[in-house]
N, C-alpha and C positions, 0 to 999 in steps of 0.2 A: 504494500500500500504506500502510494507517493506521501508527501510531507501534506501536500493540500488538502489531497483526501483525508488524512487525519485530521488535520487542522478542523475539515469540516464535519467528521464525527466529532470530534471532542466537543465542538460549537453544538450540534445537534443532542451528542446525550448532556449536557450540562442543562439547554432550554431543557428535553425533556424531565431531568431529575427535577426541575423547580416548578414546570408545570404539571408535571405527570403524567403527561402522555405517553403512550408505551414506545417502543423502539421497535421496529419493523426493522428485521436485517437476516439473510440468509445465513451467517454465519455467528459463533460467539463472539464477544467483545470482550477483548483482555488487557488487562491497566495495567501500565509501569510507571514508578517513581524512582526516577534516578537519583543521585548522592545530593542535586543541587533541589531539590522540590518539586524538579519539573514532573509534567503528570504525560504521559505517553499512551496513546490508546488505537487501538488495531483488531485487524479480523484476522491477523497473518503473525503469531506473537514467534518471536528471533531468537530470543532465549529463556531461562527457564525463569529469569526475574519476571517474567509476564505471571500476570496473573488475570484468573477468567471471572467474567462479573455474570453473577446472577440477580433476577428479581425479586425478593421478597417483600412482606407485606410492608417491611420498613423501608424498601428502596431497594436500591440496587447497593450488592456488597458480592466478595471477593469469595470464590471457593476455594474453600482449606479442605476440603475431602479428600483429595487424593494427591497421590505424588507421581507426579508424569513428565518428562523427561522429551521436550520438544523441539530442543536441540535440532536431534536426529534422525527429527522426523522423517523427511525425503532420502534419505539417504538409507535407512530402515525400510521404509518403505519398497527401495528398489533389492536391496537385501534380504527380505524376509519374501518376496512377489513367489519363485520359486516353490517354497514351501505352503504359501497360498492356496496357490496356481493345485499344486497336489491334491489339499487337501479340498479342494474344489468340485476335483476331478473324480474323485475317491467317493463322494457324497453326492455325485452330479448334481452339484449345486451352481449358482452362478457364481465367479469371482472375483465380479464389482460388489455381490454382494458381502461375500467375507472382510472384504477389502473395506467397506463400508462401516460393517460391524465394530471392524478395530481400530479404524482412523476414529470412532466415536468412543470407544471403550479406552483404549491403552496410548492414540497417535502414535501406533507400533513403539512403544517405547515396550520389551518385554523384560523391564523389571520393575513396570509400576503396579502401584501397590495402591488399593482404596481403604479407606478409613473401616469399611466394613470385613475389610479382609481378602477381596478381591485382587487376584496377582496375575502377572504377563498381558500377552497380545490380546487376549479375551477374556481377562479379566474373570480367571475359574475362581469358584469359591469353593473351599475344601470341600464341603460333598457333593459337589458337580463333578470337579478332580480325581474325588475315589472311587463314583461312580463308573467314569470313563477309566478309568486304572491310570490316570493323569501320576504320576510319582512325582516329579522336580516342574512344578507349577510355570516355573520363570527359562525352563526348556523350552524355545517358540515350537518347534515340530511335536510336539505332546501335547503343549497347549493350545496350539493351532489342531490340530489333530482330535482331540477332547472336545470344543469349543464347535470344534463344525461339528461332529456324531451330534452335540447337544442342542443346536440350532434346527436343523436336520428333523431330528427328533420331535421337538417342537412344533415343528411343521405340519408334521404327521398326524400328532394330538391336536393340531386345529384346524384339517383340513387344508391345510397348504395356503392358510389364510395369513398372509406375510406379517402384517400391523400386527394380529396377536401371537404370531409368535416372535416378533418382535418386542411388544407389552411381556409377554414373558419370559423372554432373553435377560432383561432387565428387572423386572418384579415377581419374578417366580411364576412358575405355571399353576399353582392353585391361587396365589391373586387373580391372576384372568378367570377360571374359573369361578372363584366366589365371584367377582362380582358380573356374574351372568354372559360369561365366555365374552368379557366386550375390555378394551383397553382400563386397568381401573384408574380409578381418580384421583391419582399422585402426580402432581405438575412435574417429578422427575422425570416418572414413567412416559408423560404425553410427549414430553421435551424430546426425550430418548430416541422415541419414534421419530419422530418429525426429524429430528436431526441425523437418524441411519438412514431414509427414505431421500432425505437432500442427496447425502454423499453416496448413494448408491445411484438414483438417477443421475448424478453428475460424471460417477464412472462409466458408468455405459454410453454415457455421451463421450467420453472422452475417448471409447475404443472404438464406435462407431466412425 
């Protein structure tokens, strides 16, 4: 993102923080504050001192949940394609969509780690992991490996209905079920969605 373009996000979420308007944007918005006060804000975050802003009922503030490592991103990205690409093939599944999955979950970073215990490229949670025989979580071809069967799976239990197994990729597959096999009503949850369904029609665009 050019200088201008920021310049005129920053202008834009600052009117909206005082009027409250929401913020329409394909992408997250993540803040940095350098050593001098200055306030830096981007859809494209350069290093890991960015940090990502969410909405809450107080405003907009910084997520501390997890620890993601974005760096190396593109560079992971073309690194881990490969192994993807496999576990794709293996699940005849698409491979914009796995690709989607974990540029949402981990930004292929495969040693981050979420506050709830979630670790690697897809972000397994211990009994997702020993379910799939996942051993070394932060392994990407175990956890990539693991993480599609468990997608896959999902699919299956909802009729190849992508959004809920997407809703349950993220919240558990008896949350979608309790609340009446429909996306349930966690702003994470919805976010979640909407944000794998961006990056996954954006990949397909981009192999087309």
């Amino acid at each position: 993102m050019s200088k201008s373009k920021q310049n005129k996000l920053k202008r834009y979420l600052g009117i909206a923080l005082l009027i409250g308007l929401p913020i329409v944007a394909g992408a997250d918005i993540y803040k940095y504050v350098d050593k001098y006060g200055r306030v830096y804000l981007t859809d494209r975050p350069a290093h890991t001192g960015y940090k990502r802003l969410v909405k809450t009922w107080k405003g907009w503030s910084e997520v501390t949940s997890s620890a993601i490592n974005y760096r190396h991103l593109a560079q992971n990205r073309k690194r881990f394609a490969p192994t993807i690409e496999l576990a794709a093939k293996h699940n005849k599944l698409p491979s914009a969509l796995l690709h989607a999955v974990i540029t949402a979950e981990s930004a292929y970073d495969p040693n981050a780690v979420s506050r709830a215990g979630a670790v690697g490229l897809m972000q397994l949670m211990p009994a997702t992991a020993e379910r799939y025989g996942v051993r070394d979580r932060k392994d990407p071809r175990a956890n990539v490996a693991g993480g599609t069967r468990y997608l896959k799976d999902l699919l299956g239990m909802f009729d190849n209905d992508l959004v809920l197994a997407l809703a349950a990729y993220n919240a558990g597959e008896n949350a979608v079920i309790k609340h009446g096999r429909q996306i349930p009503p966690y702003q994470e949850t919805q976010t979640y969605v909407r944000r794998v369904l961006k990056f996954y029609n954006d990949y397909k665009k981009s192999k087309s």
